[in-house]
N, CA, C and O atoms as a Tripos MOL2 file, in Angstrom:
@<TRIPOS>MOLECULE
protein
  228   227    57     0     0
PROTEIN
NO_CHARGES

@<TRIPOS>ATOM
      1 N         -10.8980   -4.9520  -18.9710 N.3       1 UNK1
      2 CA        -11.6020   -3.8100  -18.4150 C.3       1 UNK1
      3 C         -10.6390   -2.6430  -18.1960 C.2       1 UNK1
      4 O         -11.0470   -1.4850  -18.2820 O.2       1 UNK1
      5 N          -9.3540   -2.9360  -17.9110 N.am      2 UNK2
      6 CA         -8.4850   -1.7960  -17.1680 C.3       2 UNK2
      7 C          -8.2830   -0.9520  -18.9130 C.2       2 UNK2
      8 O          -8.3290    0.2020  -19.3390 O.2       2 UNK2
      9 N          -8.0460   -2.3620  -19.4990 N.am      3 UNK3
     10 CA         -7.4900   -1.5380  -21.0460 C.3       3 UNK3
     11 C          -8.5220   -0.5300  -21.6320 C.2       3 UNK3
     12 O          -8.0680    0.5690  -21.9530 O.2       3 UNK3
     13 N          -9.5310   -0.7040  -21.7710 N.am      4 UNK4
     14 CA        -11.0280    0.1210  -22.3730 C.3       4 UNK4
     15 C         -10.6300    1.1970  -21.0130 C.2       4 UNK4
     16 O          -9.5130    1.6740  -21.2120 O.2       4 UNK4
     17 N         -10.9940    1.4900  -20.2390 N.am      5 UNK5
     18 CA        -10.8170    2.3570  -18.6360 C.3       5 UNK5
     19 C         -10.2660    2.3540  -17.6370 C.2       5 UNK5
     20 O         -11.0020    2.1300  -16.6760 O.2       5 UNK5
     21 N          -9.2370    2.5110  -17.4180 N.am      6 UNK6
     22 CA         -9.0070    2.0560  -16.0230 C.3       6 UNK6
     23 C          -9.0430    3.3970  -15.0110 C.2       6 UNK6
     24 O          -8.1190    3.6500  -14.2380 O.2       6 UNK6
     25 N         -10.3320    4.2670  -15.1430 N.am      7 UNK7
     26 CA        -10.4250    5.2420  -14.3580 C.3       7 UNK7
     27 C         -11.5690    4.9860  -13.6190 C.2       7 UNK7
     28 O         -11.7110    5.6040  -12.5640 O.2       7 UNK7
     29 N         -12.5020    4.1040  -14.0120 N.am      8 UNK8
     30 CA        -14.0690    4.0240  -13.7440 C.3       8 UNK8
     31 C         -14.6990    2.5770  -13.9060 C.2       8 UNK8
     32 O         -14.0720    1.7940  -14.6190 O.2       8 UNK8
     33 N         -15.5760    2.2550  -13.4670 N.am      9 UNK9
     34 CA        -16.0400    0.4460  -13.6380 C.3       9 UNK9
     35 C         -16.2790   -0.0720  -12.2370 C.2       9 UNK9
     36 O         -15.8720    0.4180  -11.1830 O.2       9 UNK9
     37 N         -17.4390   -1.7750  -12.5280 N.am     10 UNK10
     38 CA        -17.9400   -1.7290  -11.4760 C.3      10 UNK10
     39 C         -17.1790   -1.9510  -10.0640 C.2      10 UNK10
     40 O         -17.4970   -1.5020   -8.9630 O.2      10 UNK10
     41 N         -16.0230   -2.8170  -10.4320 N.am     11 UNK11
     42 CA        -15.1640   -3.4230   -9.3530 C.3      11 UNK11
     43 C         -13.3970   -2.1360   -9.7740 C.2      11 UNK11
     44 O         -12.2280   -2.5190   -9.8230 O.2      11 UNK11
     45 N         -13.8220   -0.9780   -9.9450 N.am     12 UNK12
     46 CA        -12.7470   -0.1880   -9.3980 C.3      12 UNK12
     47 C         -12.9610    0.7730   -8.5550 C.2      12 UNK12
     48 O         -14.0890    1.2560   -8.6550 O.2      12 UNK12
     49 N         -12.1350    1.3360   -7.5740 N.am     13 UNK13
     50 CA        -12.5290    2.3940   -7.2160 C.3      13 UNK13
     51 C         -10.8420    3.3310   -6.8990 C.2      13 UNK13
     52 O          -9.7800    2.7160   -6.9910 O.2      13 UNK13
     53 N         -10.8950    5.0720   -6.4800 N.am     14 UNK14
     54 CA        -10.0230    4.7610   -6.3600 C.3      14 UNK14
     55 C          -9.3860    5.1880   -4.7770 C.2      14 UNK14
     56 O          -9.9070    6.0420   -4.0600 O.2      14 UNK14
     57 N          -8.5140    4.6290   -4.5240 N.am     15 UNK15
     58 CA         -8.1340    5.2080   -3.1260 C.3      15 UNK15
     59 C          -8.1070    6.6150   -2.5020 C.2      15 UNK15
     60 O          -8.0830    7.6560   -3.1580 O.2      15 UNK15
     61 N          -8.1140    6.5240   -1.1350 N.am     16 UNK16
     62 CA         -8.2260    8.1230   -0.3220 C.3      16 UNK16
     63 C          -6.5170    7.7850    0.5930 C.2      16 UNK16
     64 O          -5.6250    6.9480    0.7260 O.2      16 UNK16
     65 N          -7.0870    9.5020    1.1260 N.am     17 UNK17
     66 CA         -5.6220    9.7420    1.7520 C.3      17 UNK17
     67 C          -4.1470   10.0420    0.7950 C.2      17 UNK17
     68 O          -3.8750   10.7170   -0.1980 O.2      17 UNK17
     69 N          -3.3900    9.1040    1.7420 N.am     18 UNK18
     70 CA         -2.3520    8.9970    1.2230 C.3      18 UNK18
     71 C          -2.2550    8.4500   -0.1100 C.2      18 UNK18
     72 O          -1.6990    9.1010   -0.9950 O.2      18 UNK18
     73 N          -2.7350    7.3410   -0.3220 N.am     19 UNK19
     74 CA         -2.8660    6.7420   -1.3240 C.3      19 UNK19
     75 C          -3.2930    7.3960   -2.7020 C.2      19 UNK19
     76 O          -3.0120    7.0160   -3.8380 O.2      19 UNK19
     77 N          -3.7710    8.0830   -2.4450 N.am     20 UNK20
     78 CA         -5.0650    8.7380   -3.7590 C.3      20 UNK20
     79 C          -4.4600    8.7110   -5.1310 C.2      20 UNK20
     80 O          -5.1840    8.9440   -6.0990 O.2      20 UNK20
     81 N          -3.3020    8.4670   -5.2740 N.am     21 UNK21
     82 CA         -3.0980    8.4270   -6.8750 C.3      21 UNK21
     83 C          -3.2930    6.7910   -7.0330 C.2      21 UNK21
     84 O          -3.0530    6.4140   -8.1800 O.2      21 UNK21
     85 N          -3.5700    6.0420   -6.3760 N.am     22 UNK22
     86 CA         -3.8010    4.9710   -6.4400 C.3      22 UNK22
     87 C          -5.3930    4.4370   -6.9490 C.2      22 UNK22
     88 O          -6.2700    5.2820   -6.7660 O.2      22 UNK22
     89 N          -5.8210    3.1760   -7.5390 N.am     23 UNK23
     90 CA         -6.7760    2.5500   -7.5660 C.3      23 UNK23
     91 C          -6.6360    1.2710   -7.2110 C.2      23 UNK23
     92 O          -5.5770    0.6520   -7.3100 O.2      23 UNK23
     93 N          -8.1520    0.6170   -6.5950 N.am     24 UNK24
     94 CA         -8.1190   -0.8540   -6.5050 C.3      24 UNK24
     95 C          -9.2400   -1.4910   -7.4930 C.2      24 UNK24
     96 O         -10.3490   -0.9800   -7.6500 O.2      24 UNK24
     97 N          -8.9320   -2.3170   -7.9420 N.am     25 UNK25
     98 CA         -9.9030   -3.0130   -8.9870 C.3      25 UNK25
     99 C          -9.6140   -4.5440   -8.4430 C.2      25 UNK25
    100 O          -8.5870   -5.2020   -8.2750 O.2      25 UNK25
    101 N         -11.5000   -4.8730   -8.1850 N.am     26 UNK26
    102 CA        -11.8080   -6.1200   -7.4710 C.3      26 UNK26
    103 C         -11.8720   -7.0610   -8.4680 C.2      26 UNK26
    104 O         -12.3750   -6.7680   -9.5530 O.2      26 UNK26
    105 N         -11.2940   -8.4890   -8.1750 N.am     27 UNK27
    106 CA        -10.6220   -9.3660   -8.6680 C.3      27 UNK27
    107 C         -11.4910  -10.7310   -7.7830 C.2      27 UNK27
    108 O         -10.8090  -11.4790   -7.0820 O.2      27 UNK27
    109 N         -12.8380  -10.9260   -7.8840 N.am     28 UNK28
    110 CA        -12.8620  -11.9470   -6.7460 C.3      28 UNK28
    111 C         -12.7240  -11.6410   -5.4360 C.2      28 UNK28
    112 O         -13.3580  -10.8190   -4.7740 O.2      28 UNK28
    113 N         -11.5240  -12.6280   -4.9940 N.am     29 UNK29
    114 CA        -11.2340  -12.2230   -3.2840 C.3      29 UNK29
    115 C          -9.9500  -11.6590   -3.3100 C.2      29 UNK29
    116 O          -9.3350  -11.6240   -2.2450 O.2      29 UNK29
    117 N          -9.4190  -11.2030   -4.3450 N.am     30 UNK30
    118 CA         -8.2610  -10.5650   -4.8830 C.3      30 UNK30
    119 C          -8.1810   -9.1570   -4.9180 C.2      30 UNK30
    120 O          -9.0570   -8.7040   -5.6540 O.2      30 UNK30
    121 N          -7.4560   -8.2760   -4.3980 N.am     31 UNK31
    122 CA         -6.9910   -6.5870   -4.7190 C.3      31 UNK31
    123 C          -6.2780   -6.3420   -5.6700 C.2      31 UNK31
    124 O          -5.8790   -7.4850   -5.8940 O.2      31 UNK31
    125 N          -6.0170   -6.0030   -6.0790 N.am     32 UNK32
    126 CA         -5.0470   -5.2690   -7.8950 C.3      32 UNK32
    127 C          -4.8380   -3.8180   -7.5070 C.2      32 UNK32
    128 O          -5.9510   -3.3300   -7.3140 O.2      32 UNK32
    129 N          -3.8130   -2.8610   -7.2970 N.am     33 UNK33
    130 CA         -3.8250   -1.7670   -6.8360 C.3      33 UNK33
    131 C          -2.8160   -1.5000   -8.0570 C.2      33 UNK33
    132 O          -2.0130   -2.2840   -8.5620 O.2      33 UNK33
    133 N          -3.1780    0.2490   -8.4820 N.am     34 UNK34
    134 CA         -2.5460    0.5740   -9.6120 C.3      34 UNK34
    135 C          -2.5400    1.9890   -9.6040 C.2      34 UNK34
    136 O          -3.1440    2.7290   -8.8270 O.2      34 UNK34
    137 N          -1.7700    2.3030  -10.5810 N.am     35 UNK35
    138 CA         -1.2340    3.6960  -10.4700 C.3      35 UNK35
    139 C          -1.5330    3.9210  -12.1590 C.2      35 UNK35
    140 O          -1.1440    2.9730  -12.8420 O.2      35 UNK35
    141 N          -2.1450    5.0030  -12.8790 N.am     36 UNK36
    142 CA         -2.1340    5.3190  -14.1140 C.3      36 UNK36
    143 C          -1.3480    6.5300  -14.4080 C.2      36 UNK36
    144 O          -1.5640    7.6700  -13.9970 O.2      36 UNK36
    145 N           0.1450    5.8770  -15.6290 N.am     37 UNK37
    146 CA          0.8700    7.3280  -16.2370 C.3      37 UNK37
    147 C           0.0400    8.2750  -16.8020 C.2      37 UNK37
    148 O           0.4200    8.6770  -17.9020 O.2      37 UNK37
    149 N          -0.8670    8.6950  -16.4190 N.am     38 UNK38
    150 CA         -1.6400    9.6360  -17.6500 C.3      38 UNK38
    151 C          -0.8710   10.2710  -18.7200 C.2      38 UNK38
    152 O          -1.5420   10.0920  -19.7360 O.2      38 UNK38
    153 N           0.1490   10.8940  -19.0090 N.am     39 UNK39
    154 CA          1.0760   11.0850  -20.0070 C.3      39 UNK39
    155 C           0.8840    9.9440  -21.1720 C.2      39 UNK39
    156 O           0.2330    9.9450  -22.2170 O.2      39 UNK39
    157 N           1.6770    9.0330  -20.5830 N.am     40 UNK40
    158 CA          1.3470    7.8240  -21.4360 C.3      40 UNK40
    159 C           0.2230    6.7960  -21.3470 C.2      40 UNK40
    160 O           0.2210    5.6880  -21.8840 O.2      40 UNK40
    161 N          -0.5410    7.2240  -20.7400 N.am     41 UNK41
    162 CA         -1.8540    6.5390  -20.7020 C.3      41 UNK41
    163 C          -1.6770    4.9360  -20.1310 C.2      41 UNK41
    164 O          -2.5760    4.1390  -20.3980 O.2      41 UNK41
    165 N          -0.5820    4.5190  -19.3970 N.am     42 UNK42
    166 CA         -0.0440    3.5200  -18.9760 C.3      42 UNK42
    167 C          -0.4240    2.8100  -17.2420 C.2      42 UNK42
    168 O           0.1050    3.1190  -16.1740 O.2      42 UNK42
    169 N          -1.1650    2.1190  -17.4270 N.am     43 UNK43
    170 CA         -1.5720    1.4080  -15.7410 C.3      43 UNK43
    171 C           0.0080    0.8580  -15.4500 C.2      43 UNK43
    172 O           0.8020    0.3550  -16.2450 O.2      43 UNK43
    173 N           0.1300    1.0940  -14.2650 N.am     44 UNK44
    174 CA          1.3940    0.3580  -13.6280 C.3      44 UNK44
    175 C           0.7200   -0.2160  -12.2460 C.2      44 UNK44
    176 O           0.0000    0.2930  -11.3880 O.2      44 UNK44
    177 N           1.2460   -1.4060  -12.4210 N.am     45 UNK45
    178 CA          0.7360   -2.2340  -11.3740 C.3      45 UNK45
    179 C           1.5040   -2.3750  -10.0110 C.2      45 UNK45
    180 O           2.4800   -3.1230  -10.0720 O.2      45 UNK45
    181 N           1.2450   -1.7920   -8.7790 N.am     46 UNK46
    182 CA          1.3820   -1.7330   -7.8360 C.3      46 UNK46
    183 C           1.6580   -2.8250   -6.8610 C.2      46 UNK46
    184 O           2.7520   -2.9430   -6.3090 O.2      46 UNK46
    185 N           0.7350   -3.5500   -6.6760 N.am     47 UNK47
    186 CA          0.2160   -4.6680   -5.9160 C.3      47 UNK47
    187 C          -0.5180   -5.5720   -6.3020 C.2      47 UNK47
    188 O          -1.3090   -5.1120   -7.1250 O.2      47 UNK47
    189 N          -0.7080   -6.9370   -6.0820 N.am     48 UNK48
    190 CA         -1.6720   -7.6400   -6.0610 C.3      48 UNK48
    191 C          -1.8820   -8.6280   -4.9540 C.2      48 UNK48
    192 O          -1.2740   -9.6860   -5.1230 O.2      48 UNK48
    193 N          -2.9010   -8.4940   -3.4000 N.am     49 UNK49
    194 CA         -2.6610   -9.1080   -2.9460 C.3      49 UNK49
    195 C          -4.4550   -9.8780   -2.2280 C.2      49 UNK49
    196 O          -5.4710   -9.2460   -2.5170 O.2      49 UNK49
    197 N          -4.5280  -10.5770   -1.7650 N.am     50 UNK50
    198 CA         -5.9050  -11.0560   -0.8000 C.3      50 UNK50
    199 C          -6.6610  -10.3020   -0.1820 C.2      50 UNK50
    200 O          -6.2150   -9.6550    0.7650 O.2      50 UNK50
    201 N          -8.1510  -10.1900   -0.6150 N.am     51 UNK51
    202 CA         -8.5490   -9.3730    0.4450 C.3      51 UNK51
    203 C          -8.5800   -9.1100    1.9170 C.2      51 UNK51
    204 O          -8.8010   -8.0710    2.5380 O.2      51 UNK51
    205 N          -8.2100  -10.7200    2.4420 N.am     52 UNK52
    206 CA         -7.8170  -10.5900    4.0510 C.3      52 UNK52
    207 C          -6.8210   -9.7350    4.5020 C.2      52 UNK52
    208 O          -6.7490   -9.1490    5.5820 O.2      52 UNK52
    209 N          -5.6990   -9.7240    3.1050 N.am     53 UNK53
    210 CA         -3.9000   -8.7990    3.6600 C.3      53 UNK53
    211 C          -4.0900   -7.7250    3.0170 C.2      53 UNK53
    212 O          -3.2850   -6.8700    3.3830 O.2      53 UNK53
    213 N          -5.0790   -7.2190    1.8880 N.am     54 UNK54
    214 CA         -4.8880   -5.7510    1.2700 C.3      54 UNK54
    215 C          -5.0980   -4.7670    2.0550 C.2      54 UNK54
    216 O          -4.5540   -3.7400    1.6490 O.2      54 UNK54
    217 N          -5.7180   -4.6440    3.1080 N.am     55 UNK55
    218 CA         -5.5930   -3.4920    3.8080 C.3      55 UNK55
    219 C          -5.3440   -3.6580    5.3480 C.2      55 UNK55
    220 O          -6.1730   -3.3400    6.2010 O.2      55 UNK55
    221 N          -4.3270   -4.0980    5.5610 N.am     56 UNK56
    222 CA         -3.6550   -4.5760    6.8250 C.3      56 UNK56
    223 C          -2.4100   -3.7850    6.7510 C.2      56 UNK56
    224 O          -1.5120   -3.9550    5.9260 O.2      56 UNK56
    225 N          -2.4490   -2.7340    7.8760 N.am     57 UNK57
    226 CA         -1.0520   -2.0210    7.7620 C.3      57 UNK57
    227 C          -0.0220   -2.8360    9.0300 C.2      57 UNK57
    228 O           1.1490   -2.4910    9.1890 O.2      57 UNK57
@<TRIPOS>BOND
     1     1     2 1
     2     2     3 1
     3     3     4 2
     4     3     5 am
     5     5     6 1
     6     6     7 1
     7     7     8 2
     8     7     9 am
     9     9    10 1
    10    10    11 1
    11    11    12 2
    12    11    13 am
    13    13    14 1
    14    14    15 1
    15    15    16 2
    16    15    17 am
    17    17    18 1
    18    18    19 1
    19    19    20 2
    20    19    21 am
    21    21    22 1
    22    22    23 1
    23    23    24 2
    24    23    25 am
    25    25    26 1
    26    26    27 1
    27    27    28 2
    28    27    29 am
    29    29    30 1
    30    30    31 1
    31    31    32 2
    32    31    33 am
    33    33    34 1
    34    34    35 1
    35    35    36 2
    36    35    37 am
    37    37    38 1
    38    38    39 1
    39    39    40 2
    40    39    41 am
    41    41    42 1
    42    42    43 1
    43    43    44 2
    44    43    45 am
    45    45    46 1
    46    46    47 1
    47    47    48 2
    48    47    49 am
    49    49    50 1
    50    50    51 1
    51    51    52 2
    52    51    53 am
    53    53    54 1
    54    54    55 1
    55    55    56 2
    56    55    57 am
    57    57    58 1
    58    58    59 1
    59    59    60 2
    60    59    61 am
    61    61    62 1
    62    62    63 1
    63    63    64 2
    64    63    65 am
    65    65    66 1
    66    66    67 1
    67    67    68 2
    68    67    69 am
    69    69    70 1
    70    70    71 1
    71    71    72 2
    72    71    73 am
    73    73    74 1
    74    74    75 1
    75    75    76 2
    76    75    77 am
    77    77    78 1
    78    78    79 1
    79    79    80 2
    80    79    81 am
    81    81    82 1
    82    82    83 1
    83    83    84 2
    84    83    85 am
    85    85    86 1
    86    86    87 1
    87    87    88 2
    88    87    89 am
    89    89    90 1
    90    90    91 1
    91    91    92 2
    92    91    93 am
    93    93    94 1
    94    94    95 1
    95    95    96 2
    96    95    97 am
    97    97    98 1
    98    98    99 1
    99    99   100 2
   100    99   101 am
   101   101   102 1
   102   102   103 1
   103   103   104 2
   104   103   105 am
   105   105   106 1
   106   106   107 1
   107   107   108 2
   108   107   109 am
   109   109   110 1
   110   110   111 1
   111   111   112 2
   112   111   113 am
   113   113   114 1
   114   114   115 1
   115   115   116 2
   116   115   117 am
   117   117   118 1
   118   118   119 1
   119   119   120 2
   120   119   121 am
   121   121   122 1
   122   122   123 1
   123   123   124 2
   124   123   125 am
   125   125   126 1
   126   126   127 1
   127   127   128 2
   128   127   129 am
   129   129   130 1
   130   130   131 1
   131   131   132 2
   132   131   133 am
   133   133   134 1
   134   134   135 1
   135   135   136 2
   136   135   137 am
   137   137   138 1
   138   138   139 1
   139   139   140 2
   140   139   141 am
   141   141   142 1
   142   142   143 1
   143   143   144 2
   144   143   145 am
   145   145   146 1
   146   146   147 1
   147   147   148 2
   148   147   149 am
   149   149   150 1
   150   150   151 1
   151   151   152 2
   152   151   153 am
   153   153   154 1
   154   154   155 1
   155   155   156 2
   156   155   157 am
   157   157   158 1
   158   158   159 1
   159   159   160 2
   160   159   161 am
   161   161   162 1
   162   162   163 1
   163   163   164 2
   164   163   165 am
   165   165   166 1
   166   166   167 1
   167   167   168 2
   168   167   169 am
   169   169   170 1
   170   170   171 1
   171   171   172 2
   172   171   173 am
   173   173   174 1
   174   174   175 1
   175   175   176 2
   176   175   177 am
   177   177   178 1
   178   178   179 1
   179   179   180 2
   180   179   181 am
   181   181   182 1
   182   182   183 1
   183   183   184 2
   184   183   185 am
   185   185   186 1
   186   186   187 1
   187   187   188 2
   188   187   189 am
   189   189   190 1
   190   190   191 1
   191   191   192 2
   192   191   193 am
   193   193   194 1
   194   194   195 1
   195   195   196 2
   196   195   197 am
   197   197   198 1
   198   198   199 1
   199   199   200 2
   200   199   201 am
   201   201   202 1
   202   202   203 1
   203   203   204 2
   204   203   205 am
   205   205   206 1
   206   206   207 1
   207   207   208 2
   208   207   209 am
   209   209   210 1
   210   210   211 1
   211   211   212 2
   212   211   213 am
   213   213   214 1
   214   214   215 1
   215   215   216 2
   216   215   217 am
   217   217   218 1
   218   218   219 1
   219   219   220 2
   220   219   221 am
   221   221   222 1
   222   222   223 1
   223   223   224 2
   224   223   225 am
   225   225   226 1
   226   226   227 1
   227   227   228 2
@<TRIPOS>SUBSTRUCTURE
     1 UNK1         2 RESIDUE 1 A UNK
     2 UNK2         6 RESIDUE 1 A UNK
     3 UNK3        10 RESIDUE 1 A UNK
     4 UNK4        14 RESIDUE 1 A UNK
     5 UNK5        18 RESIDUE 1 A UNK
     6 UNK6        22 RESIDUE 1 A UNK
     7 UNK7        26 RESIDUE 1 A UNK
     8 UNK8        30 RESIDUE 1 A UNK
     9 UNK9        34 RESIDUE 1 A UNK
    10 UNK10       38 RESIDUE 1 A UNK
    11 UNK11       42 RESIDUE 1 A UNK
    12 UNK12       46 RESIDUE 1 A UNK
    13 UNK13       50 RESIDUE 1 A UNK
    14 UNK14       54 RESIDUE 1 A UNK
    15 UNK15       58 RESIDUE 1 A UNK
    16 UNK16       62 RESIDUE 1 A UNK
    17 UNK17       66 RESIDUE 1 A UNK
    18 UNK18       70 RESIDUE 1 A UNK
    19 UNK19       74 RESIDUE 1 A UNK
    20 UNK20       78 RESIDUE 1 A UNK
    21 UNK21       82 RESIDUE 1 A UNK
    22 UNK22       86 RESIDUE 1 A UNK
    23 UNK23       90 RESIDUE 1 A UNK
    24 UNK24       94 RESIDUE 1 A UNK
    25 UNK25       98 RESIDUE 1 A UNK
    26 UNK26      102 RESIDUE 1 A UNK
    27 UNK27      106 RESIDUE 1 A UNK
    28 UNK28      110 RESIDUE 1 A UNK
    29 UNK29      114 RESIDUE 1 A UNK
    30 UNK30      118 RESIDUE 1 A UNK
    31 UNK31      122 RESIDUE 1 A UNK
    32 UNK32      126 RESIDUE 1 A UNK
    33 UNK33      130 RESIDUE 1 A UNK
    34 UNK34      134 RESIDUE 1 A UNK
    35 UNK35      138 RESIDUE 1 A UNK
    36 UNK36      142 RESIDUE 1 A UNK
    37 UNK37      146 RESIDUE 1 A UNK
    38 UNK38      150 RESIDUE 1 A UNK
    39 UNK39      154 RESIDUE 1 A UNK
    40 UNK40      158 RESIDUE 1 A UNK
    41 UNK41      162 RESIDUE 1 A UNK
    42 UNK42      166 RESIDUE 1 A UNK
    43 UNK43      170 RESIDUE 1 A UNK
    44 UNK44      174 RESIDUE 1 A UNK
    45 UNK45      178 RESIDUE 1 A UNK
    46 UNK46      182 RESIDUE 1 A UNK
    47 UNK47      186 RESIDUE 1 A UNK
    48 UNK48      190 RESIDUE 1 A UNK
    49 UNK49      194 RESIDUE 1 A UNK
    50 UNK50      198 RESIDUE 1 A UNK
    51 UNK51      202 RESIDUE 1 A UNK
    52 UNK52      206 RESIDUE 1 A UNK
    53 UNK53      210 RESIDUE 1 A UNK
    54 UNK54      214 RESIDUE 1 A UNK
    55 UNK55      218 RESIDUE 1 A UNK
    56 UNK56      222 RESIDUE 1 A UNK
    57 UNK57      226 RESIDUE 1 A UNK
């Protein structure tokens, strides 16, 4: 899914605030947080962690 888009889809969205160059794409009970080079059209993967710890500061 990320490869075909990784701007849009049902389990992505993308972060606010601080975060905002960021996206999360739902994985189950899993977070995937990512950053896209647009230059090079390249997802770089950030994080991957549980939905209980992904948004626990």
């Amino acid at each position: 899914m990320l490869r075909r888009e990784p701007h849009f889809g049902p389990n992505i969205k993308r972060l606010k605030g601080e975060f905002s160059d960021f996206y999360r794409y739902r994985i189950g009970d899993y977070r995937l947080f990512y950053t896209i080079e647009e230059t090079d059209v390249v997802v770089v993967v950030a994080d991957l962690r549980s939905r209980q710890e992904a948004y626990r500061t």
